[in-house]
Structure formats: C-alpha cells, structure tokens
C-alpha positions as CSV (number, residue, x, y, z in Angstrom):
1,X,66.7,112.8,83.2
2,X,70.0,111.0,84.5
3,X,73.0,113.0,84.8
4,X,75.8,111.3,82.6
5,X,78.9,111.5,84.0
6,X,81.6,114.2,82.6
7,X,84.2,111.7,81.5
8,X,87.0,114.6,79.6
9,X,84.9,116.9,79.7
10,X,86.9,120.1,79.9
11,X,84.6,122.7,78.3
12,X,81.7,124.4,80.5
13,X,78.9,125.6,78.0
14,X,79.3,120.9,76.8
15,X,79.0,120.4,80.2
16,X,75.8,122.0,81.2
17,X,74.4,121.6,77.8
18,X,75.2,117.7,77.7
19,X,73.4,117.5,81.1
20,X,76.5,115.9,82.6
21,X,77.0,115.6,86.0
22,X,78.5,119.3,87.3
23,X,80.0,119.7,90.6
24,X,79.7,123.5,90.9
25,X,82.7,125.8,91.4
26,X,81.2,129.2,89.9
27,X,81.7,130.7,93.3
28,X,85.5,131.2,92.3
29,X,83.9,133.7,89.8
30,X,82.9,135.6,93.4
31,X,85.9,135.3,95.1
32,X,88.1,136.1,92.3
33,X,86.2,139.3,91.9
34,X,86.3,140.0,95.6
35,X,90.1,139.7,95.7
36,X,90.3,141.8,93.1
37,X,93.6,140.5,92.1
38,X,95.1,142.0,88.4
39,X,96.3,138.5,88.0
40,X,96.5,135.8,89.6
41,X,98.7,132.3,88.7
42,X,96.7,129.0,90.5
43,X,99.3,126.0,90.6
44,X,97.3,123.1,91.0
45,X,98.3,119.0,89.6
46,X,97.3,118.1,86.0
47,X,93.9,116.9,85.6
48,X,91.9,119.0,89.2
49,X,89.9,120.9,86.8
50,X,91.7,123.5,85.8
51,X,90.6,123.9,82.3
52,X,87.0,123.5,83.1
53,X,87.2,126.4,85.6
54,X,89.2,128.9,83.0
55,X,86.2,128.0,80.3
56,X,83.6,128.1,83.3
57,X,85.3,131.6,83.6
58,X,85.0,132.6,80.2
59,X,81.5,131.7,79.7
60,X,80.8,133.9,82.8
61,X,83.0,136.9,82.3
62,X,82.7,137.2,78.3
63,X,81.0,139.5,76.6
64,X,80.9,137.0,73.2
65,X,80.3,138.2,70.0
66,X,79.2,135.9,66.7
67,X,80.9,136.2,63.8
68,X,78.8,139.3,62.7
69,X,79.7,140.8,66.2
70,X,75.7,140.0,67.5
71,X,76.2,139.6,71.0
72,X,75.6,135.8,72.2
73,X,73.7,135.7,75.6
74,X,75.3,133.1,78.3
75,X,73.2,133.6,80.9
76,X,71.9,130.3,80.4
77,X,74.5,128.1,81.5
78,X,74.7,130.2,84.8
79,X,70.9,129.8,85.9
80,X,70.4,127.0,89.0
81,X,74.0,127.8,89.5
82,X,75.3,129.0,92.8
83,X,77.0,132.3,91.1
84,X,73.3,132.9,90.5
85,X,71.9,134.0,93.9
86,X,74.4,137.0,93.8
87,X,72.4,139.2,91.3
88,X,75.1,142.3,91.7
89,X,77.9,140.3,90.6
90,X,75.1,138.6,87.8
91,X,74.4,142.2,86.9
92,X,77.5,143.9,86.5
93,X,80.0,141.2,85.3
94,X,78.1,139.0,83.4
95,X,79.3,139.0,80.0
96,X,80.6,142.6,80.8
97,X,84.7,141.8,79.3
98,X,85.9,140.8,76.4
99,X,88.0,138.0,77.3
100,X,91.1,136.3,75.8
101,X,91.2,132.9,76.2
102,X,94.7,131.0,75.7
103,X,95.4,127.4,76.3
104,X,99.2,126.1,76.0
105,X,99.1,122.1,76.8
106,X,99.2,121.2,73.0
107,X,102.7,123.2,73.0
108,X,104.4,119.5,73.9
109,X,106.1,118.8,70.6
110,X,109.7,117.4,70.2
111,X,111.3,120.7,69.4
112,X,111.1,124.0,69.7
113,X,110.3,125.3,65.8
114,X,106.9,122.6,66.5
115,X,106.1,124.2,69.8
116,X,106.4,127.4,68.5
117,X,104.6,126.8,65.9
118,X,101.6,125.0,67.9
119,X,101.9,128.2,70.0
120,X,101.3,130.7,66.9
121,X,98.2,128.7,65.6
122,X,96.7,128.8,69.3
123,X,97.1,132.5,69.0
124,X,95.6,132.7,65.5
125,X,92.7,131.0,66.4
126,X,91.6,133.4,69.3
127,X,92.5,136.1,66.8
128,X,90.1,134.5,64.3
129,X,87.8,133.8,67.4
130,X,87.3,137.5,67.4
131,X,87.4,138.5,64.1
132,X,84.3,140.5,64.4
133,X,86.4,143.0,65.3
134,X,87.4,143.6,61.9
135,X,83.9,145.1,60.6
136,X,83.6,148.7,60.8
137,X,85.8,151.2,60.8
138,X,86.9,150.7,64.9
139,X,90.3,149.6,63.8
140,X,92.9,152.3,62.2
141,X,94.2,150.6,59.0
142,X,97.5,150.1,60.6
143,X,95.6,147.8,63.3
144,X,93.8,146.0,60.7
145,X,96.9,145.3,58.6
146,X,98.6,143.7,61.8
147,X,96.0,142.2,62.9
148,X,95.1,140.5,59.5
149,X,98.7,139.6,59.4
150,X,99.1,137.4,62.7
151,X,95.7,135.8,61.8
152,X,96.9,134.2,58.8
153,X,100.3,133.5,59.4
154,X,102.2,136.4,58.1
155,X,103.3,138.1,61.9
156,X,106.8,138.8,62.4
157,X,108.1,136.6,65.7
158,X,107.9,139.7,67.5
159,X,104.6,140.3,66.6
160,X,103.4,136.7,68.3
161,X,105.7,137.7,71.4
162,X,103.3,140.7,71.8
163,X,100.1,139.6,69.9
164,X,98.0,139.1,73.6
165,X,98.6,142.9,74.4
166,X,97.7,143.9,71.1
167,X,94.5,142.2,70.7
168,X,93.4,143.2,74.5
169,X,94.0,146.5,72.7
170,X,92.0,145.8,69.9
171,X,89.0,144.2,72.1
172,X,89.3,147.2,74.4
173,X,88.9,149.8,71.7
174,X,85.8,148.0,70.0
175,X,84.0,146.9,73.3
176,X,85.1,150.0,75.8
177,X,86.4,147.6,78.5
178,X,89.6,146.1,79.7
179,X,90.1,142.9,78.5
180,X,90.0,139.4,80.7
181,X,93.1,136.9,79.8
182,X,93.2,134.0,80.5
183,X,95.8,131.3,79.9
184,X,95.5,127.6,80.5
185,X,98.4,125.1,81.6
186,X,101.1,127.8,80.8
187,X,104.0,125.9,82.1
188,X,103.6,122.7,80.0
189,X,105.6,124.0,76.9
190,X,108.2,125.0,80.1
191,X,108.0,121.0,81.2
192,X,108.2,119.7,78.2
193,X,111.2,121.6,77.0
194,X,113.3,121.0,79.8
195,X,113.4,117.4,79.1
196,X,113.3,117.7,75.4
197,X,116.2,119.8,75.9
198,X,115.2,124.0,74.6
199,X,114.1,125.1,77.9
200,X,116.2,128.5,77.2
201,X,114.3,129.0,73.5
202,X,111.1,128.6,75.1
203,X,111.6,130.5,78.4
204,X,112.7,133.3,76.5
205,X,109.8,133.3,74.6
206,X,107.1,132.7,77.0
207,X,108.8,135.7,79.2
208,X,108.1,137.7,76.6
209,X,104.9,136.5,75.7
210,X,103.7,137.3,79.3
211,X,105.5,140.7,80.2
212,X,103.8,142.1,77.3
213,X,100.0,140.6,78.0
214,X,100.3,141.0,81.6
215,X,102.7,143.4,82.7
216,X,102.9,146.1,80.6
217,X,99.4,145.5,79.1
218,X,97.3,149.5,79.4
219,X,94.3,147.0,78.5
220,X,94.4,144.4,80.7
221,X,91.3,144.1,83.0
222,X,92.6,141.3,85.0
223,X,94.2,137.8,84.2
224,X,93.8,134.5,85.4
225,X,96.7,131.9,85.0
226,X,96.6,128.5,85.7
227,X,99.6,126.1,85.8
228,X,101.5,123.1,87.6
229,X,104.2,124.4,89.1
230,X,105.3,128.3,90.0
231,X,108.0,129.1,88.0
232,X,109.8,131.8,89.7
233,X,109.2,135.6,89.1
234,X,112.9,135.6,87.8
235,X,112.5,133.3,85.0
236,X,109.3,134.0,83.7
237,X,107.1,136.4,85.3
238,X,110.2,139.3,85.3
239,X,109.5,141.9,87.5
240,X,105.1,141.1,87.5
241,X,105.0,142.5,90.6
242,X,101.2,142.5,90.3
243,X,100.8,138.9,90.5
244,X,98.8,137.2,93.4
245,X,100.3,133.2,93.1
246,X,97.7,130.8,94.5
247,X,99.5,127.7,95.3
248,X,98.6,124.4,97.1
249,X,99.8,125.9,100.5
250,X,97.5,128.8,100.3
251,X,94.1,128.7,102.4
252,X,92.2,130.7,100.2
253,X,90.4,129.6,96.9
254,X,91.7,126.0,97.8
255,X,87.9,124.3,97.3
256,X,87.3,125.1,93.5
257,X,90.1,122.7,92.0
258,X,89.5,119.0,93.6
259,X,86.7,117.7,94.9
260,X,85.7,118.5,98.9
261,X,85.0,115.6,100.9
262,X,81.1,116.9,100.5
263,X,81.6,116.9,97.1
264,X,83.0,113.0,96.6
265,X,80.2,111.8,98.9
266,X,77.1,113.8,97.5
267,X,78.2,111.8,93.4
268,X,78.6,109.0,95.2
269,X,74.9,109.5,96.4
270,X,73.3,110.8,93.0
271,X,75.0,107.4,91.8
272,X,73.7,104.8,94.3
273,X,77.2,104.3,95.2
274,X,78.0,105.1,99.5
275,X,78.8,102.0,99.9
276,X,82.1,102.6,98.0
277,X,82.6,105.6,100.2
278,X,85.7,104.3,102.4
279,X,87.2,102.4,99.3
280,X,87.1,106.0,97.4
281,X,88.6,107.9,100.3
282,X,91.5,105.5,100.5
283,X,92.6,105.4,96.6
284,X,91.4,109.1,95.7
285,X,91.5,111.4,98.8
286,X,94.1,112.7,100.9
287,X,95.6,115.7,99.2
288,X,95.5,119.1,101.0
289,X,95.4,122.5,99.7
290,X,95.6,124.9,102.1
291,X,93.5,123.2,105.3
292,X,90.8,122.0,102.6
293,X,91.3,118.3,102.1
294,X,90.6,117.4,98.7
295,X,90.0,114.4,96.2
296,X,91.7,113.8,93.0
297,X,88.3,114.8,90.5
298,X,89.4,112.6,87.1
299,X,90.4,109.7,89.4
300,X,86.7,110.1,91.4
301,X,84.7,110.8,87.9
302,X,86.5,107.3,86.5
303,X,85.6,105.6,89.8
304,X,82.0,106.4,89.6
305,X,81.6,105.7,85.9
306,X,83.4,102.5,86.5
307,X,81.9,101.4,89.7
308,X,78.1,102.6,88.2
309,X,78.5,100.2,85.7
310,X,79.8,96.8,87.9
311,X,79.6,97.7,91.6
312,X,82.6,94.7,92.0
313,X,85.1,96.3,90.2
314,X,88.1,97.1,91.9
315,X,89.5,100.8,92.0
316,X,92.2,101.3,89.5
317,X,95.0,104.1,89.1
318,X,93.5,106.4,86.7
319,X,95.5,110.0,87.1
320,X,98.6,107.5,86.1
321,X,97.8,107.4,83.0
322,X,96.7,110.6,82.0
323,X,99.6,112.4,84.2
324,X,103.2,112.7,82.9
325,X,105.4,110.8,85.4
326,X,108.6,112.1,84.1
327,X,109.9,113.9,88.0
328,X,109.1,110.7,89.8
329,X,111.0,108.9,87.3
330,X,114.0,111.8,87.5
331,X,113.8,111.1,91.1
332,X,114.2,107.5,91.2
333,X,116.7,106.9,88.5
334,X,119.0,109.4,89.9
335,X,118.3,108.4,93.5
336,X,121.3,108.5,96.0
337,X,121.6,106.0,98.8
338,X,119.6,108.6,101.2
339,X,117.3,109.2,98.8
340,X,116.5,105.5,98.3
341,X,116.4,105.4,102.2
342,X,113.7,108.5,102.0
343,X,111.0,106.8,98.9
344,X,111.5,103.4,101.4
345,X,110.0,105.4,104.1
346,X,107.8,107.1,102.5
347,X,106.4,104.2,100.6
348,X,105.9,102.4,103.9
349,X,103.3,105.1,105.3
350,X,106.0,107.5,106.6
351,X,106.8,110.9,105.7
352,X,110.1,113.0,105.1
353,X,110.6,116.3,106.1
354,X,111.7,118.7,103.6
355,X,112.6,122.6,103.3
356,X,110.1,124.2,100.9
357,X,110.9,126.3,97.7
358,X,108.2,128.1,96.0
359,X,110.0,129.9,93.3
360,X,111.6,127.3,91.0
361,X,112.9,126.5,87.7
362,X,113.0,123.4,85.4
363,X,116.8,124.3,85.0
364,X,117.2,124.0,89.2
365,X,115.5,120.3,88.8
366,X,118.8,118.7,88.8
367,X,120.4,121.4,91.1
368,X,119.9,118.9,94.5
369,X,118.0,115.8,95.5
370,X,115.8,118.4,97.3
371,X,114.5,120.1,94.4
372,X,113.2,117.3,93.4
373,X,110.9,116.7,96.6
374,X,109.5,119.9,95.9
375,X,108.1,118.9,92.1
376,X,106.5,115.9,93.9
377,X,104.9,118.2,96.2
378,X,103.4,120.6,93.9
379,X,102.6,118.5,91.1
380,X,100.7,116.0,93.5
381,X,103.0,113.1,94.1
382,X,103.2,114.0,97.8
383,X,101.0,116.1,100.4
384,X,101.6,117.9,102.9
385,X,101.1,116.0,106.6
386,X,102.2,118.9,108.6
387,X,104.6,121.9,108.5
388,X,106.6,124.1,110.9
389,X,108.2,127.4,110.3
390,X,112.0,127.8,111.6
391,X,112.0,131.7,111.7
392,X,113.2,131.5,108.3
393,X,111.9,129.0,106.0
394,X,109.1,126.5,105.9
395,X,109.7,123.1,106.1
396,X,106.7,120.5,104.7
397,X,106.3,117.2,106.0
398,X,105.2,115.1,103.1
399,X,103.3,111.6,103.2
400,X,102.3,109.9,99.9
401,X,98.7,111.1,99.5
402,X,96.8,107.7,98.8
403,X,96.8,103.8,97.5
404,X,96.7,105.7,93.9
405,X,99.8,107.6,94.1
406,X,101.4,104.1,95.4
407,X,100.8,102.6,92.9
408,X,102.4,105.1,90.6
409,X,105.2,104.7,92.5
410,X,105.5,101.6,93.2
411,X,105.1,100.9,89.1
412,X,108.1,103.4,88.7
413,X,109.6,101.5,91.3
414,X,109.3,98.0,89.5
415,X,110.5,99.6,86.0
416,X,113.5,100.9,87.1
417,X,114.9,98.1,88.9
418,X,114.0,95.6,85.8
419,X,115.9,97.9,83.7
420,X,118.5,98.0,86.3
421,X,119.1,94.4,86.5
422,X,119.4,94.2,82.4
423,X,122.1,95.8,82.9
424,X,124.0,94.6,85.8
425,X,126.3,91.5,85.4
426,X,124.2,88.7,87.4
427,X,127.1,85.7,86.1
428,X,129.1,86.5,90.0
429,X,125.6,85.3,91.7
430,X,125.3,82.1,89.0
431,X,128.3,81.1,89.3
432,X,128.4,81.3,93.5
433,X,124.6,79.1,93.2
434,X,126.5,76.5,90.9
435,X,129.3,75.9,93.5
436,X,127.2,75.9,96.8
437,X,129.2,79.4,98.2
438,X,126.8,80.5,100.2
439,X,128.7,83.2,101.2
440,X,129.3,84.8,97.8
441,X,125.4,84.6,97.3
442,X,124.7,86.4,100.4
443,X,127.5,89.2,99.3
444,X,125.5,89.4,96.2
445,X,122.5,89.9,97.4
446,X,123.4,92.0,100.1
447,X,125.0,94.6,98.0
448,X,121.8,94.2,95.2
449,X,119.4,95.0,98.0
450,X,121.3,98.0,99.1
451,X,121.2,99.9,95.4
452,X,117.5,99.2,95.6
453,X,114.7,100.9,96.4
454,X,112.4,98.5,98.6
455,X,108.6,98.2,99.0
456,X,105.9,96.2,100.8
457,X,107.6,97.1,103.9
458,X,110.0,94.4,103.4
459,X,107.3,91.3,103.2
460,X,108.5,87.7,101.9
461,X,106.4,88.7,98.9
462,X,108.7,92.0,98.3
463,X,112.1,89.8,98.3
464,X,110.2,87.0,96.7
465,X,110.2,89.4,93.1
466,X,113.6,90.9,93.9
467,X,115.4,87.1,93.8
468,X,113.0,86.1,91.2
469,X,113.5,89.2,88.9
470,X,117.6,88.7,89.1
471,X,117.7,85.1,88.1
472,X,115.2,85.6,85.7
473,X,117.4,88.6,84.2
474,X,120.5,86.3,84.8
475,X,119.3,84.1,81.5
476,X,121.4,80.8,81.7
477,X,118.5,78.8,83.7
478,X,114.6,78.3,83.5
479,X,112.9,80.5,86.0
480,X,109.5,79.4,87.9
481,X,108.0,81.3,91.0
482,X,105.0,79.0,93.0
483,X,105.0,76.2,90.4
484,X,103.4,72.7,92.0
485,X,106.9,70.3,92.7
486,X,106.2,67.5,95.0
487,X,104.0,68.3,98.2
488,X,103.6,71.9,98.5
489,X,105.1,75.1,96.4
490,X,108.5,76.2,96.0
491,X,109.0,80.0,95.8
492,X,111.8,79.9,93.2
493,X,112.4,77.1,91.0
494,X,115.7,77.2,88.9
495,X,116.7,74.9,86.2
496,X,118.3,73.3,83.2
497,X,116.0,72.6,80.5
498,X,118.0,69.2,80.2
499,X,117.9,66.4,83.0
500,X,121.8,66.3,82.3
501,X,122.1,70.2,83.7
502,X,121.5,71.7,87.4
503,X,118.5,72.3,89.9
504,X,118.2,74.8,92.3
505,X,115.0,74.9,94.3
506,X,114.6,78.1,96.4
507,X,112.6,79.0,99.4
508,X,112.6,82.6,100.7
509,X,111.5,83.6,104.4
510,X,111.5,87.1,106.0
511,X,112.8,87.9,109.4
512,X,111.5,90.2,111.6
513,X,114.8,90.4,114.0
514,X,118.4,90.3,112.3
515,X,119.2,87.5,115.2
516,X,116.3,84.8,113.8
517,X,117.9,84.7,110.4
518,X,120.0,81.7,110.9
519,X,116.7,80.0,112.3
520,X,114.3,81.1,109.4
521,X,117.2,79.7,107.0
522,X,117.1,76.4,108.7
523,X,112.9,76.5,108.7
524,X,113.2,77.0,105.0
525,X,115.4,74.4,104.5
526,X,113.1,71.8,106.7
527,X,110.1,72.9,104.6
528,X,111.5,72.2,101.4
529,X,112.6,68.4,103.0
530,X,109.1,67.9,104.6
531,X,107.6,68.7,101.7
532,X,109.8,66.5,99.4
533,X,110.0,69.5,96.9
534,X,112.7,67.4,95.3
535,X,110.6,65.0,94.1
536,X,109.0,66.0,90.6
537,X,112.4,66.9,89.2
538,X,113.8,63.6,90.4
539,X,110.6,61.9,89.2
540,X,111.8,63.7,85.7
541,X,115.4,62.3,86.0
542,X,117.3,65.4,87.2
543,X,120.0,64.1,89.1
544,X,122.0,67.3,90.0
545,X,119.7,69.2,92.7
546,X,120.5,71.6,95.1
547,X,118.1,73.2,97.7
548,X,118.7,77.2,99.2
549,X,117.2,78.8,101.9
550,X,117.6,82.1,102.0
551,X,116.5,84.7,104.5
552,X,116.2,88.5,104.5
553,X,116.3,91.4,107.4
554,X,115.7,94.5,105.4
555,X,118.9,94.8,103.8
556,X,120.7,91.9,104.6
557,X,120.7,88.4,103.4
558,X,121.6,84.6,104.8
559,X,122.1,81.9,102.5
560,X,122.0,78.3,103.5
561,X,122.8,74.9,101.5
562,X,119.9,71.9,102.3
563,X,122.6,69.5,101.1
564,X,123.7,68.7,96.9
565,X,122.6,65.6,95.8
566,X,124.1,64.7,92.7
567,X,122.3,61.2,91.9
C-alpha cells in the first residue's frame, strides 16, 4: 500500500497508524538515553519536527494507562523501527515511565490573563490525561483534594506554577518510577509576549513553572525540552544547572530534527521524484546543525506532495507561511544604514560575520542591531557558513540558507519599502519631473536609494520597481510599467488621464561602472527616439511629452532630458 505523505502531522502513534510516509528518528530515543542527560533543552526553527519527536518520545518512554488504569501496550508503533534492533533499550525502557507531556504553542493569545489561561487548561488536560491515578487508595486525601482541584479549575495560581512537580509526584507514587517531562515549544508564550507587550508577567511565570518541574523536582526521571531559541539560564532556567542545551551549533543529536541529505533523496525516490533532486536542494537545503547539513522537513513534505501531484510545478515558499516572521521584520524596519548595507550583502549570496550569543532574552532583542543577527541565526533565517574562535568568543559567519529563505526576505523586503513610500512626501520628485530639473530628480532618487534596502544585486529589473513603486505611490499621474507605446516597450509610462495634462515616458538602464552612466543615459534616451515611443500618446492627442533617461550605479542616479515637446 502507498505511503501518503504526513502533511501536519505532528502526532507519532497517527503517523504510523495512518501509514504515512515516516522518516525515522527513534534513534534519538538511544542517544538520549546514552547521554543520560536529567534534561536537556533542543533549540531548533519552528516547523523541523520537533513535536513529532517529543510524541515519538512519549509513545516510546510511557508507561500509558486507560482510563481504568489498564496498561495500553505501544510496542506496536516501534516494530520495523530502527529503535527496534536494540532489544536492551526495547526491554528496559519501553513503556517503563510515566511521562508528562506539555505542549505550550497555543499559549499565543493577545494578553496575558488568555495565555494564562490557555496554559492552565493545557495543564488540566494532562491532569485529566492521567486521572487513573485517582482510583484506589495510592493518593492521601490531601493529594486527591489538590489534585481534583487543579483538574477542574479550582487551583490556586500557585498551585499551576508547581502543578508539573506535583503530578510527577503523584505518577511517581502510583507507578514506582520517576517521571519523564516533557514540554513542547516552551518559548512561544516567551515570543509572543514580548511583542504583545507582558514579557515580565509571563517570564515570571514560566520561571516558576520550570524551577519547580525540573529543578527542584525529587520525581523527575529526566526531561526533555524543546524550543526556538535558548533563553538564558538567568531569565528562565534560574540556577538549572542540570541542563544539557542542544543548540544548532552543537555536533551531537544534530540528525533527528531536519531531514539529512539521505533522507531528502530517499522520499524523493519512494515518490518517483530524483529528477527534482537539484531543484529541492536549492529552495530547501542548506542549513547546518552542527557539521550535519540538513533540509527544512515541512518545506520538503509540501514539495513532494506538490510535485507528486503535477511534476511542472514550481517550488514555492512553504515555511513562510507557517513561520512567524516577526524578527526579520524587527530587523528590517529598524535597520540602520550598516545594517541595510549588511541584508544587501547578504541577499546578494554574501555573508556577514557576527559575534555569537547563546544565552538571550526577548527583552535584549532591541538591546543592539547584533542581537538581532543572532534571532536570525537560531530561528533559521540564516546559517552558519563558517566560524572562528578569537580566544574569547565565537564569531559565526552567516549566509542566507536557500532560494526559500530569499524569498522571505525579499517579501519583507518589498513590504516595508511600499509602506515606506506611503509615507514619504514624493511631491519634491513630481514637481522636479514637471519642470525638466534633472538634477533635483537625481538628488531624489539618490537619497531614496540610500534609505533602502536593495535586491537583485542591483539589476535594471531591481531599480525598474523602486522608480515604478515611488511614482505609483506619488498619486497625481497614471502609472504603467512595459505597456505597448509605439515600436517597442517603455519601462515607465507616466501620465495625465486628459490629453490636456503631461507625459513622461521613462526608460531605466543599469550601469556596471559609475563612469558609463552618462553613456547608458544617452543609450536610453536614443532608444526611446528609435523606437518612436512617443507616438501612441501623440496618436491620442497628448501634446505635452517629455522623455527621461535615467541610469543607476548601485546607489546613485543620473537623469537625462530627451527633449520637451509641447505640440
């Protein structure tokens, strides 16, 4: 039977029972074991398969009761699996724990009493998940009372800041073994309130929350947290000295989120798909954890399903939109004129070379332009090219990973400059076109071109959408880019809607040497003559028409005049 591809699917047991498509990472159950680690915090970007290795985890580790406390046999979903040829680790940890299992992405609510309270019923429902607990006589009645009281809503707030270590407790007294905890995405209520502005509330919280389950916890077995970013030791994991971070610089463990290069090629071969094998490297590889280089997994899953189904459709940026794109946007709204120099070089191929810090906060994202490399880095909007170790600290050199990440950028790009223009006064650049001053135009320009950020490594087409997106936003004329007029195709074409009012036809070139502008202005003007782009508006009874040709070197700008002719 055909494997169907795992389009969202998150959850483990629905994976190998849908018969989906699994690319098998139940070796981290191995290594995890092996490093023996009491917990250990893997930062990895949103959507590499976090969740589905934290329920892979669970289904492994969990010794799961039914709601009569009958013990529910997983061995199933292991069997064929690679976990499976180690038949001591099968034996002795196979649904040996009793395991908590805490996921906090739905915490992203618009205040904090909502986040709190999508925290609480996250917690209630594990409690309820293990309610089983409750028959018998296991519990003292001072342990039932509490524990009936968080599971329907009636726990003080400090009884939710501590509820994890109380029901490891509770499992551990009922089962006879430490409990496994395990919480999913724990920074996104951390994210989400910095920029909806209770990132204190919410820290304070979650620091509690976690001192309690992991640090202080008698009944902890070991716990496995999974997250974005490392949020330092100061801010949220006070004084968890116990904590082994996994991060995307570490060598170890860096094949089980991400696809391998092995990996990518061997769907692409259950599919019928090689052929796409150098068009899937170049929109969803190039990231790098450790030395391991790895593929984006939701973008390659999307891919395959897409290209399974019509082998000529072209790739498309999935991650954007499932990934929240609020730090590239931080970072190119509040971009200095370095910075902008930086994303230029970056989005033509190059890299930048930045100092690396590992332990952050939300609260230090505004701190310098520099923290803000660093969220790029770790939450996948940048990989690491190379690196180089001064005695003191590290220093990354970051390259955008692939055409897919471009994209996003470039998209961010785009946005901010249209709302940019909205807001700039364009009349000094109107009124400079209306009276032939060349030189004002080129000042205007100029100066425009310098407060952007530019793309496409400077290409006709690149400067073709910056002077069409200004006149457009300027509002006074009607704008056309590439219309038919006469012979051949204008790039701009600017004008009244009456005959009675002005026409500016525009043609744009590029030059390679800041020397050849004057010539490339004067090549744009002759092309526009030769090719008698004058003639449909004259043919329409315009009288009042003005030809420009304007030339760019990177950041600078020549205007020329081909002559007014007012009837």
């Amino acid at each position: 039977m055909e494997k169907r591809i795992p389009i969202g699917i998150e959850f483990y047991k629905t994976m190998i029972e849908g018969n989906y498509y699994y690319v098998d990472k139940t070796l981290l159950v191995k290594e995890i074991l092996e490093k023996g680690a009491s917990v250990s915090l893997f930062t990895r970007p949103r959507r590499f398969g976090k969740t589905l290795a934290m329920t892979m985890l669970k289904a492994f580790f969990e010794d799961e009761r039914d709601e009569n406390g009958d013990k529910v046999d997983n061995s199933k979903y292991f069997a064929g699996q690679k976990i499976a040829a180690f038949e001591d680790i099968m034996a002795g940890h196979m649904g040996k724990y009793p395991v908590i299992n805490l996921s906090l992405k739905s915490a992203k609510q618009p205040d904090f009493e909502m986040a709190y309270d999508v925290l609480v019923d996250g917690i209630r429902e594990e409690f309820a998940r293990h309610a089983y607990i409750l028959n018998g006589d296991i519990l003292s009645e001072n342990e039932r009372e509490k524990y009936r009281a968080v599971l329907e809503g009636r726990g003080k707030n400090s009884e939710y800041a501590t509820s994890l270590a109380f029901l490891s407790q509770c499992l551990e007294k009922y089962h006879g073994k430490g409990t496994v905890i395990l919480i999913d995405e724990y920074d996104v209520p951390l994210e989400n309130s910095f920029f909806e502005g209770f990132y204190d509330k919410m820290t304070a919280f979650i620091r509690s929350f976690f001192e309690s389950a992991l640090k202080t916890n008698k009944s902890l077995a070991f716990g496995v947290v999974t997250g974005c970013l490392r949020i330092s030791k100061e801010s949220i994991f006070t004084g968890l000295n116990n904590l082994d971070v996994i991060s995307l610089l570490n060598r170890d463990y860096a094949e089980y989120f991400g696809f391998t290069q092995g990996e990518a090629e061997e769907i692409l071969g259950f599919y019928g798909l090689l052929e796409k094998r150098e068009e899937m490297k170049q929109w969803y590889d190039g990231y790098r954890f450790g030395d391991t280089e790895v593929y984006n997994p939701w973008s390659v899953i999307n891919y395959v399903r897409t290209a399974a189904l019509d082998s000529h459709a072209f790739p498309k940026p999935y991650w954007s939109n499932t990934s929240s794109n609020s730090i590239i946007k931080e970072l190119i709204e509040g971009a200095d004129f370095i910075t902008r120099g930086e994303i230029e070089e970056l989005m033509e191929g190059g890299g930048i070379e930045k100092q690396v810090h590992e332990e952050i906060t939300y609260g230090d994202i505004r701190e310098s332009q520099d923290n803000l490399w660093n969220f790029l880095f770790f939450t996948g909007y940048l990989k690491k090219s190379g690196e180089r170790f001064d005695g003191e600290s590290i220093y990354l050199k970051m390259e955008i990973p692939n055409a897919e990440i471009r994209y996003i950028y470039r998209n961010q790009i785009s946005s901010w400059f249209d709302k940019k223009i909205k807001g700039a006064d364009l009349s000094p650049l109107i009124t400079a076109m209306e009276q032939g001053d060349c030189h004002s135009m080129e000042e205007f320009l100029s100066d425009q071109l310098l407060d952007t950020i530019s793309y496409f490594d400077y290409a006709e087409n690149y400067y073709h959408g910056f002077v069409s997106g200004l006149l457009k936003a300027a509002g006074k004329y009607m704008v056309r880019s590439n219309r038919e007029s006469g012979e051949g195709r204008p790039d701009i074409l600017m004008y009244s809607p009456t005959v009675r009012g002005k026409v500016f036809i525009i043609e744009l070139k590029a030059a390679k040497e800041y020397g050849l502008m004057g010539e490339k202005c004067e090549e744009a003007l002759r092309q526009a003559a030769e090719k008698n782009y004058r003639e449909a508006f004259e043919g329409n009874g315009y009288k009042d028409i003005t030809v420009y040709g304007i030339c760019f070197f990177r950041k600078e700008c020549m205007v020329r005049a081909g002559g007014r002719k007012n009837g």
